[in-house]
C-alpha positions in Angstrom: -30.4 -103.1 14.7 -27.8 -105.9 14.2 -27.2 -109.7 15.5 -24.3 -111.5 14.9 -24.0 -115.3 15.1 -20.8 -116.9 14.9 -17.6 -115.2 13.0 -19.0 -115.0 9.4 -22.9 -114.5 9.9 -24.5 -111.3 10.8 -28.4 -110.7 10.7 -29.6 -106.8 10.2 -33.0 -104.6 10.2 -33.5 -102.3 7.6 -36.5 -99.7 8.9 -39.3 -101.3 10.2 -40.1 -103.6 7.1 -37.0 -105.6 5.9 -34.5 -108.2 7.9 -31.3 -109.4 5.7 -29.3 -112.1 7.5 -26.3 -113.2 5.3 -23.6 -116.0 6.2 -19.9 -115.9 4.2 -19.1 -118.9 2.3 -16.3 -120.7 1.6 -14.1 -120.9 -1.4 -12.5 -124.3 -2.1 -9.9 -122.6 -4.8 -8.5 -119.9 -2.0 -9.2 -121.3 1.7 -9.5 -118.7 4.0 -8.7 -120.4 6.7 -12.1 -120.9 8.7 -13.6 -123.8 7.5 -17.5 -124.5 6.0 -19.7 -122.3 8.3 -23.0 -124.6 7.7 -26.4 -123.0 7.5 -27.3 -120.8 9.9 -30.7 -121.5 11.6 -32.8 -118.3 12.6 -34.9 -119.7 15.1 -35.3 -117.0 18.3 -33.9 -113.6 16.2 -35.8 -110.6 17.1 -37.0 -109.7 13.9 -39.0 -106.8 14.6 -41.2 -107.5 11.7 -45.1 -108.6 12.2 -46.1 -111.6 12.5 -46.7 -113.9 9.8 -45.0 -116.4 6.8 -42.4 -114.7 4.4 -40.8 -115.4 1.7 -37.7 -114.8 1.0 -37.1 -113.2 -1.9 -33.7 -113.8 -2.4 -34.7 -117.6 -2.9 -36.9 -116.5 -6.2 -35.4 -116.0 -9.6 -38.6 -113.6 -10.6 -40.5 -111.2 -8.7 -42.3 -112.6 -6.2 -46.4 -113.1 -7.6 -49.5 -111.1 -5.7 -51.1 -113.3 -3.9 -48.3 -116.2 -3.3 -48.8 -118.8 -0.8 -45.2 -120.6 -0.6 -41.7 -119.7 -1.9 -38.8 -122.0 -2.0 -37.4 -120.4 1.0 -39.8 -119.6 3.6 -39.3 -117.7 7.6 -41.8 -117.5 10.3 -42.3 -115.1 12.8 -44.2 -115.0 15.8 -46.1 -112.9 17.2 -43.5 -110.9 19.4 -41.4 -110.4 16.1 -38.9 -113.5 16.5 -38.2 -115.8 14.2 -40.2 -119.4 14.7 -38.4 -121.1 11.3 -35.8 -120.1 9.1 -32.7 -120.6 7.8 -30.0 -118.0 6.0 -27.8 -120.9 3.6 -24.4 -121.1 4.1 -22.6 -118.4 1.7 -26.0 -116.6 0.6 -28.0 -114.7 1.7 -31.8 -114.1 3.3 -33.8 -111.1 2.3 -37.6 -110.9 4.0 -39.4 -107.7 4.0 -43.4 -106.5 5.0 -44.2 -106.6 0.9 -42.9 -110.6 1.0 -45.8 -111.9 3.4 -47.2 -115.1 1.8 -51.0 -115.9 1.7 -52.4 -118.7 3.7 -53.9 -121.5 1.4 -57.1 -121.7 1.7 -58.8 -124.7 3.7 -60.2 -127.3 1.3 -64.1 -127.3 2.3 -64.6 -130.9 3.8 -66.9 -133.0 2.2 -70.0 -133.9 4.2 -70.8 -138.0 3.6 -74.3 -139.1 3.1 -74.7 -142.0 4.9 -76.5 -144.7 3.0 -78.7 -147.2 5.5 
């Protein structure tokens, strides 16, 4: 399945487990013509995918670690498979997939006061 936003973006499944959304950039040496396209937010794409915080991998320089509970670049999907927070950059491009789910940090345990009288 494929979205396209405006002229230059396009959003695409792969299977059930992976969701590339890419938007072209501009080049300042050869202009094309059409301008800076801006970042393109996410927020309401059917994703498909489950539920939960990703990260996308193509913000990491290594593979993302076991276990990770943020990423420079993260998107949230609800629970009917569209996209709650996101972004794909202008000229780059956003890579989330089922393996990319990020851990929730744990809670810190709240400190009960003793109460001195």
């Amino acid at each position: 399945a494929a979205a396209l936003g405006a002229a230059g973006r396009v959003a695409f499944r792969i299977g059930e487990e992976c969701l590339v959304a890419l938007v072209k950039g501009t080049n300042e040496k050869w202009p094309q013509g059409y301008g800076h396209l801006g970042d393109w937010p996410l927020r309401g794409l059917a994703s498909g995918l489950p539920a939960g915080r990703y990260c996308d991998v193509a913000s990491l320089s290594q593979k993302l670690a076991e276990g990770a509970t943020s990423c420079p670049r993260e998107v949230v999907i609800g629970s009917d498979g569209v996209v709650l927070s996101g972004s794909a950059l202008e000229g780059d491009l956003l890579a989330i997939y089922t393996g990319a789910l990020l851990v929730d940090p744990p809670v810190p345990a709240r400190r009960l006061r003793s109460s001195s009288r």
